[in-house]
Every structure is written in structure tokens, then in C-alpha cells.
N, C-alpha and C positions, 0 to 999 in steps of 0.2 A: 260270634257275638261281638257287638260293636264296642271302642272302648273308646273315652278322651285321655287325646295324650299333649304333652308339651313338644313343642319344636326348640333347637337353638334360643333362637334368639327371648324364648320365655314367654310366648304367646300360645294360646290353646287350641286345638283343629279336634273335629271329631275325624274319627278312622272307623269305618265298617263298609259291610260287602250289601251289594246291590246287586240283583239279578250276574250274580258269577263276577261282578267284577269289585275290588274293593276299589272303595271312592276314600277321597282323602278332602277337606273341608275346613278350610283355616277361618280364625277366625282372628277378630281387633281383640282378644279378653287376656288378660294379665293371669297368669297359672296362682289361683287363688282358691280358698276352700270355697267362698260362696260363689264365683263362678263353674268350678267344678259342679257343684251342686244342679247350677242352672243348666249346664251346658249335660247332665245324665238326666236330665229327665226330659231335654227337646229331645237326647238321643233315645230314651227306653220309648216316646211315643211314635217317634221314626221306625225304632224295632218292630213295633204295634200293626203299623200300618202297613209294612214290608209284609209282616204276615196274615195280615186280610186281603192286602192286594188292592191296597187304597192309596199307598204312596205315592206321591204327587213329588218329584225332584224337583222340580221348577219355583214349588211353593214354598219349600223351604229355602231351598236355595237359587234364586232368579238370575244372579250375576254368573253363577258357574258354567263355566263352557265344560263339565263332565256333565252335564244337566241336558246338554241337546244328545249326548249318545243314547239317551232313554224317552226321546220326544217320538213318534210317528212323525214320517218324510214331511208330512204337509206342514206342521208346527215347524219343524227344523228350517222349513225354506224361510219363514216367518220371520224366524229370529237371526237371521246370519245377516254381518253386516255387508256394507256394500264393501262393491272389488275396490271403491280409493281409498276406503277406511283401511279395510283390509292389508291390502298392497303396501302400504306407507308403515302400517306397522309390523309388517313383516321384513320390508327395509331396514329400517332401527334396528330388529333383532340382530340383523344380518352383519351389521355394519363391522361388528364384532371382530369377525371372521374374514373379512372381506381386505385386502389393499388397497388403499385410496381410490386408484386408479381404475380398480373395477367399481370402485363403488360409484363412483362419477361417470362410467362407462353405462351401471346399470337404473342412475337415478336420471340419467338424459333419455335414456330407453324408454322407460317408464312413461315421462311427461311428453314425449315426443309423438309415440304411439302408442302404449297400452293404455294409459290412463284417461285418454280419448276417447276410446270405445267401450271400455267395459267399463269406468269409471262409474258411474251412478245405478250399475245394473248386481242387485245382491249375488254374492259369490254362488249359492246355490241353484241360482236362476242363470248361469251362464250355462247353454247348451254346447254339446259337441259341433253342433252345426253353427253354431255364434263364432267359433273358433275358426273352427274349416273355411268360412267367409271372411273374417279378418284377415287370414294368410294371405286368403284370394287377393285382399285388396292391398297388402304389402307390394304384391308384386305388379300393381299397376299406378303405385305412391311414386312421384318424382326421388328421382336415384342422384347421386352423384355429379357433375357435370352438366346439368340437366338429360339426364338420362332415362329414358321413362321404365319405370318399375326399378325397385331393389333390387341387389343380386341375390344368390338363394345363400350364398353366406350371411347376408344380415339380415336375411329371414330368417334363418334360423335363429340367428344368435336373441331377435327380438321371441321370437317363438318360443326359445330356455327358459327366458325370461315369464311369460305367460306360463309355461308348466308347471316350474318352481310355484310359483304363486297358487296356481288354483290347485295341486295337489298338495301344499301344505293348506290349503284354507277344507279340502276336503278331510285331510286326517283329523285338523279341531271339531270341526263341524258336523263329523259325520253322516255324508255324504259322497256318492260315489264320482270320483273327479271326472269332468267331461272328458279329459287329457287323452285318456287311454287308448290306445291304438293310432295316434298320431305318429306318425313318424318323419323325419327331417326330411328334407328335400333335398335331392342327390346335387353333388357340386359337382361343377367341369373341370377338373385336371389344368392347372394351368403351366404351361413349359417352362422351365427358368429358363433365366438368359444372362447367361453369365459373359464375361468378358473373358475374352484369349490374352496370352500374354502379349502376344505385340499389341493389342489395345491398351492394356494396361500399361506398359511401356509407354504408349506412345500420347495417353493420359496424364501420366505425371510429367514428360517432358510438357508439357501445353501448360499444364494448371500454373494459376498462380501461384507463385512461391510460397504464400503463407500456409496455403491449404495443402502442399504436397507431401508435407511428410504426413499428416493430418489423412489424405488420403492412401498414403501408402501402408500406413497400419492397418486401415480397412481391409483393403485389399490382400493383406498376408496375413490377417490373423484370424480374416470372419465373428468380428466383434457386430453385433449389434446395432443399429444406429443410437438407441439408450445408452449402451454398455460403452461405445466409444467417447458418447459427447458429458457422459457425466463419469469415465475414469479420473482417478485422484492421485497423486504421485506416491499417497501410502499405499498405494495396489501395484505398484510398479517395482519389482526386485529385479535391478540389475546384477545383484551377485550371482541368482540362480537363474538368470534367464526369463523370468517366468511376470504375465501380466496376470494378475488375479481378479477375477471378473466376480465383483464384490456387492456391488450395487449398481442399478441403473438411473435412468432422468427420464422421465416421462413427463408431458406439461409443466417442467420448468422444475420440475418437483423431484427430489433424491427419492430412490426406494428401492425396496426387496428384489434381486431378479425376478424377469420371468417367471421362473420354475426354480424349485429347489436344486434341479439339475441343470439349472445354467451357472449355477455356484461352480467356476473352476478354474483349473490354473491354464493358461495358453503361452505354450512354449515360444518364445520369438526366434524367429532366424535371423539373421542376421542383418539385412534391409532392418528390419523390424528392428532391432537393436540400434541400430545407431540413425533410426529416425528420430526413437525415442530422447534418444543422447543429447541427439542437435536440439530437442523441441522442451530438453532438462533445460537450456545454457537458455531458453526466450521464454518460460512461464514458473521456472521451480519456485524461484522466491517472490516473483507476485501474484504468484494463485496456487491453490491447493488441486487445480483441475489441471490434468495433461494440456488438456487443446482449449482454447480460454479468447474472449475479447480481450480487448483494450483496459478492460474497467474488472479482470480476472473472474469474471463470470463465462457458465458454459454458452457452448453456442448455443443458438436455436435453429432446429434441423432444416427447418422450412426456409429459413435464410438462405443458408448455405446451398441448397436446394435450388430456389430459386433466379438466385443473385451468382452463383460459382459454376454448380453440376449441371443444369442444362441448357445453358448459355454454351459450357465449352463440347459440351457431347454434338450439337449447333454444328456448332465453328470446326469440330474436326468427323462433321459429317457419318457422327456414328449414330447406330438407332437408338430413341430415346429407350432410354432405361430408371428407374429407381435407383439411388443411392444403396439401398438394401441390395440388388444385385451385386455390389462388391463380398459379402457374406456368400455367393453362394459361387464367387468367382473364388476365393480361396478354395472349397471344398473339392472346386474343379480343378484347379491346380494341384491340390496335394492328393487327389486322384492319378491323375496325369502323372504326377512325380514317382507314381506305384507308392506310396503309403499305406500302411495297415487302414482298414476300415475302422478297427476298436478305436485308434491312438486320434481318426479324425472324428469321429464321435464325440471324443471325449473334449479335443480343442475347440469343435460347434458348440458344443453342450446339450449334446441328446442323451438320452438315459440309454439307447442301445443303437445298435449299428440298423434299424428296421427304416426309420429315414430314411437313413444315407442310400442305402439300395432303391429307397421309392423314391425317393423325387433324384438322385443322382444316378439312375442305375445307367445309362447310355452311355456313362461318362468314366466308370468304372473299366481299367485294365487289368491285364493280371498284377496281382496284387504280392508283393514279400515282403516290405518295406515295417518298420513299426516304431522308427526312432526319431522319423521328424531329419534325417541325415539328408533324406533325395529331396526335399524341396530347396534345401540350400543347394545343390548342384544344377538344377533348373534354375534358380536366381541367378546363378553366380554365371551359368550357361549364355541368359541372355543378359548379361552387364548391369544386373542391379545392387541396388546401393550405394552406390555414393550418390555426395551430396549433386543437389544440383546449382 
């Protein structure tokens, strides 16, 4: 039997059970004797009708989205809104939950290609076959460079993006989500290409002088390109040795690591220590950022990028690489140097050693090391550290 009850904040809802499932039904009414009143007798004739088999969900309640779980399929396609309605406020919900950074990741997504095509077409009217034909046509969308078709990495990541959406509008609306049995499209394996030490040596001896200590912490500690250009000097403990990889900068913007599991502390050796030391004595007191302009703001990566790293990669006739390849020249290094796999997990910031075996496994010798002690004798081996 159904009852009226009060919620919180003092407003009145009816509560009873509908074909097995109980329904919950708020309403604007102030918990008072004469709306009580009002509100047991729309409910004792709802009771009524429940049991002739004449109630009509809709009629009493038209705005309810529990109201389409008791429509037949052809009314439910009827009343569901479209996929931009949809979509936009299923963003808001999201936003919540989300970090800036994906959230501007997945509201560019959105307007760029989903809301393009399925945009003005109601969420229960989008077939499996509507879907399988958009992918198609990701991969024939100018890419990159001008490069024809996407790669299958941002087909997928756009493709998440389409799942998320139409299998929460199918759980409101119920209806069965086209989604299903879709599966991601296989990536290619790409090789890193890390740097040797005599590259790396022979890297910092070229770079200009500003950028060398700047790039010598890259290179020995596998920071991040975020995690480098927006470190702080409260993350910097030189009494324990230790950089604490606190927050990153992404589009100009401070924020959350990565992953919970890039939250860590990265032991420095000793290069690494007294780059930091020199690069304390040119930014501690006019910026709160390790590596800093003129004007104590971070850098911007694409600068640096553009105007420093492959200009001198040019000029000293190495193969173009990524700035991020320094991240994956440390791990090779402190492979190389025999280090524990756990100890280099933990200074990447991977949650397990599963990684470092797949994308580093060629690069893996035997292994005894776990103190972070053999890479400073491979530094020390080929003459790094001091200044230049």
C-alpha cells in the first residue's frame, strides 16, 4: 500500500509500488494537513486504477522519467529527447566529477564530432548501424598534419565518449543501448625511442645554457612534461633528497596529477640535485615555479618545443623525437643501471611493475639493484654533473 511521506527539506512526494517496482514522486506541496489530505486521495485513486489495470503513468505524472519505464517501445521513442539535449545535460551532471582538463578534453569532443551527427536525431532513434557508420567516417575525417583519417587512438577516445552518452540515456529511458557489442579498434604498438647516454651527454653539452639544467632533470628523473613545467619549489626537499610530484600544468592551468598514482616522491641523484641547487640560486625568490620565464611564470611546452628541442636535435643531427622521450630515456637508464623494477615504477608513477615490462621489456637486464645507488655510478661513469 502506497503512503505520502515528507522528504528533508519539508516538501511532500508520494511513494508506492507499480508493476514490481516502487516509484518515488515529489512533489512543490509544503507537508501540511490539507495537502496531505489532497495528496491520499490522487493517491487512494492511483491505488484504484493500479488494480483495474487502467493506470495510465504518464497522465498523472507527464514530466517523470520513471513514467517511460511503463510506456510500450513506440511511446518511449516518442518522448526521449534529442542526443544534443541529451548529451549537454548529461555533461553538467558529469562536470562534477570530472578535471578540468578532461572536461575541455570531452566538451571539444562533443562539438567537434558527436554533436554533428547525432545531434538533432532523438537518443532512442540512434541505431547500432548510425554508430558503426560514424566510426567509419572518423577514420576518413582529416587527422592531424593534414593527415587523412584519425588514428584509432582518437577514434576510440571519441567513440568513449558516444558510449558514455547513449548507454546512460538508454538506462533513463529505457531502452536497449545501440552500444552493445561494439568494441574499440586495436592500436599499433608504438616503439619508444628513448635516448642513450652519450646522446644525452652530448644534449646538454649543445643546449643552451638556460634550458640545461631544465633539461637535465627531465632526463634523470622521468617527470612528466606537466609535472616538470608546473613543479613548485614547496615540492622540492632538499634535506631528503626527494621531488614530490604534487600537481601538474596542463593548458596553462595547475591541477590534480594524472592519476592518483602519479602522486610520488622521486628520489634525485645527484646531477639531479645540484641542477636543482643551481636553478634554487636563478628562480627561488622570484617565482614559486622551479623552471620559470622572465616574468616567474611557467613555461609553455610548445615554446620550448619549438624554439629550443628541435632546432638542437637539427643541429646535432639526432632523429627527431618528443620532448616526452626524455621520461622514457630515464626508465631506460635506470634499467641499464640494473635497478629494481618496483623502485622504477614507483619513481615513473605506475601503480605496478606491468608497464614497465610492456613497453620497456627489450631494455630490461638482469635485475638486483633497488636503492636508486647504480644510477649514480653510471652518471658518475660518464662525467655528469657538474655545472656547465
Amino acid at each position: 500500500m502506497g503512503s505520502i511521506r515528507k522528504r528533508g527539506s519539508g516538501y511532500l512526494y508520494f511513494d508506492f509500488k507499480y508493476m514490481g517496482v516502487r516509484c518515488r514522486e515529489y512533489t512543490a506541496l509544503k507537508d501540511t494537513v490539507t495537502n496531505r489530505r489532497k495528496m491520499k486521495k490522487v493517491l487512494e485513486k492511483i491505488e484504484a486504477e493500479i488494480l483495474l489495470g487502467i493506470f495510465d503513468y504518464n497522465a498523472y505524472f507527464p514530466n517523470s522519467k520513471q513514467a517511460l519505464k511503463f510506456m510500450p517501445e513506440d511511446e518511449v521513442a516518442s518522448n526521449t529527447p534529442l542526443f544534443k539535449d541529451f548529451a549537454w545535460e548529461w555533461f553538467d551532471e558529469m562536470l562534477v566529477s570530472w578535471r578540468e582538463s578532461h572536461a575541455d578534453s570531452v566538451r571539444s569532443t562533443m562539438k567537434s564530432h558527436v554533436i554533428k551527427r547525432f545531434g538533432e536525431m532523438k537518443v532512442s532513434d540512434i541505431t547500432k548501424s548510425d554508430i558503426l557508420k560514424f566510426r567509419s567516417s572518423l577514420a576518413k575525417a582529416p587527422g592531424r598534419n593534414n593527415k587523412e583519417g584519425l588514428t584509432s587512438r582518437r577514434i576510440n577516445q571519441i567513440m568513449l565518449v558516444v558510449s558514455m552518452i547513449m548507454n546512460e540515456a538508454a538506462d533513463r529511458f529505457n531502452f536497449n543501448t545501440p552500444y552493445r557489442g561494439i568494441k574499440r579498434l586495436k592500436i599499433q604498438r608504438v616503439d619508444i625511442e628513448p635516448f642513450t647516454i652519450n646522446e644525452v651527454n652530448l644534449i646538454l653539452a649543445n643546449i643552451r645554457p638556460e634550458f640545461r639544467d631544465y633539461f637535465l632533470v627531465r632526463f634523470f628523473t622521468g617527470m612528466r612534461t606537466g609535472e616538470v613545467d608546473g613543479l613548485k619549489w614547496k615540492y622540492v626537499d632538499f634535506n631528503r633528497q626527494q621531488v614530490l610530484i604534487r600537481e601538474t600544468i596542463v593548458k596553462g592551468k595547475m591541477t590534480y596529477t594524472k592519476t592518483d598514482g602519479s602522486q610520488r616522491e622521486i628520489i634525485m641523484s645527484t646531477p639531479v640535485m645540484e641542477a636543482l641547487r643551481r636553478q634554487f640560486d636563478i628562480t627561488a625568490e622570484s617565482s614559486e615555479f622551479v623552471f620559470c620565464t622572465n616574468k616567474g611564470t611557467p613555461h609553455e611546452h610548445n615554446n620550448i618545443r619549438k624554439r629550443v628541442w628541435y632546432p638542437l636535435l637539427r643541429h646535432l643531427d639526432l632523429t627527431k623525437r618528443r620532448p616526452y622521450q626524455t621520461r622514457h630515456t630515464a626508465a631506460t637508464l635506470w634499467l641499464a643501471a640494473g635497478e629494481n623494477p618496483e623502485w622504477i615504477a614507483r619513481q615513473m608513477g605506475h601503480s605496478s611493475t606491468e608497464m614497465l615490462f610492456r613497453v620497456y621489456s627489450r631494455y630490461v637486464p638482469n635485475l638486483t639493484r633497488q636503492d636508486g645507488s647504480a644510477i649514480e655510478r653510471l652518471l658518475q661513469a660518464n662525467q655528469m654533473g657538474g655545472a656547465a
